[in-house]
N, C-alpha and C positions, 0 to 999 in steps of 0.2 A: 728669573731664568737660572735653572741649573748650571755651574762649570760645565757639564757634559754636553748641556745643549749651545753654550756659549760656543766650547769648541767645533761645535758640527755647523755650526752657522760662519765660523771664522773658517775651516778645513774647504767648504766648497767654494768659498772664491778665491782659494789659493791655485798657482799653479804648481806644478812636480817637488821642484826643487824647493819651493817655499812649505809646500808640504811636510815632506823629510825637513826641513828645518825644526819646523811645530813639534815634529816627534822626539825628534834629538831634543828640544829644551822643554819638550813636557820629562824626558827622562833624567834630564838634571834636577830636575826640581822635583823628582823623588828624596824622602827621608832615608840618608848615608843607613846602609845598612851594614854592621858591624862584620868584618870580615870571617870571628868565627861563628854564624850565623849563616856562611855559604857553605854547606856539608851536603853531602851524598842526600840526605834525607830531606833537604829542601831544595833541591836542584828538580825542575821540571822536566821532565822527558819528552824527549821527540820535538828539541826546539836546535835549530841548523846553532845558533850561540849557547852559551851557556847562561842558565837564566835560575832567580833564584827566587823562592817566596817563601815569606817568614808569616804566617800568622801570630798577632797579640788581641789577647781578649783585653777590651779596656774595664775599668771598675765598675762602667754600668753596660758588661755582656755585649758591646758594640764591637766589629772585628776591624783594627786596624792593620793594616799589610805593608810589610818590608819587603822590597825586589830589589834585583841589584840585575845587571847582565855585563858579558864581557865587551857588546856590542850595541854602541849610541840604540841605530835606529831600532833595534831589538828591545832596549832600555826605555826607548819612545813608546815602546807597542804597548808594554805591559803597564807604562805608567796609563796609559788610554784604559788600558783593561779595568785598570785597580780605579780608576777615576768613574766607575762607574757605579762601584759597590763600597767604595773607601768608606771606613765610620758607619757603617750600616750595621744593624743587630743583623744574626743569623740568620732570622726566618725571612728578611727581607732579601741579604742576598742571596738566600738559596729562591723566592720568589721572582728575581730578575734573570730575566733573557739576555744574559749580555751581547751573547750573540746578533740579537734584535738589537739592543742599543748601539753596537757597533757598524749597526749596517751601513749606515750613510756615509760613512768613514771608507768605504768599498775597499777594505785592504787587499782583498784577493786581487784585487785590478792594481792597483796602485804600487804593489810591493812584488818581490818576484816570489816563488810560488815557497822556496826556504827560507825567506823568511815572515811565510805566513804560517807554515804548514804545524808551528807550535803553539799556533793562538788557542786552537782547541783545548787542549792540553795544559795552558795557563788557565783559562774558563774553568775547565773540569777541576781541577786541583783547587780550586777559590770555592766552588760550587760544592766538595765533598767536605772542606773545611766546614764548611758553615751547614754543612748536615753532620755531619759528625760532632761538632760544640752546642748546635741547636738541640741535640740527645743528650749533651750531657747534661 
């Protein structure tokens, strides 16, 4: 079983608050992203926190991602996001619906509507990486 399926299977017999817990310690336990690494140029837009992604190609062309955010459960979201595509070649995460893999996680229910309304926009920005490196 995948981490990602692990957590969807742990997320629904959680209640509220045990929920947001999951998210805040999945976002701890992102890799420390080095602070000059959060610049204008990897800041995601259109997220209610300040949120950060660093694409690194590793030496066998797999894309591993650095995020950071000013805000836990904002830090929880995007560690869920990246936990779906993390160490993947290109052509695979540009392949995956993360949108569809996040379904079960119902954050548009669960979170209030700022801080969902930048998921897209972490998505997209992971999804144009790995088309954009898949050409190079």
């Amino acid at each position: 079983m995948s981490k990602i399926d692990e957590l969807i299977e742990e997320y629904e017999f959680l209640e509220a608050d045990d929920r947001y817990r999951l998210l805040i310690d999945l976002g701890k336990q992102l890799d420390p992203m080095p602070d000059a690494l959060k610049t204008d140029a990897t800041l995601v837009r259109g997220c209610s926190a300040s949120v950060w992604v660093y694409p690194q190609q590793l030496d066998d062309q797999r894309l591993h991602f650095l995020a950071d955010s000013n805000a836990a459960i904002t830090k929880g979201i995007i560690a869920l996001v990246l936990e779906t595509v993390q160490d993947q070649s290109a052509e695979e995460i540009k392949n995956t619906n993360i949108a569809d893999v996040l379904e079960p996680f119902d954050l548009k229910n669960q979170l209030s509507s700022n801080r969902t309304q930048g998921i897209p926009n972490m998505i997209g920005l992971i999804q144009e990486t790995a088309s954009r490196l898949q050409k190079a």
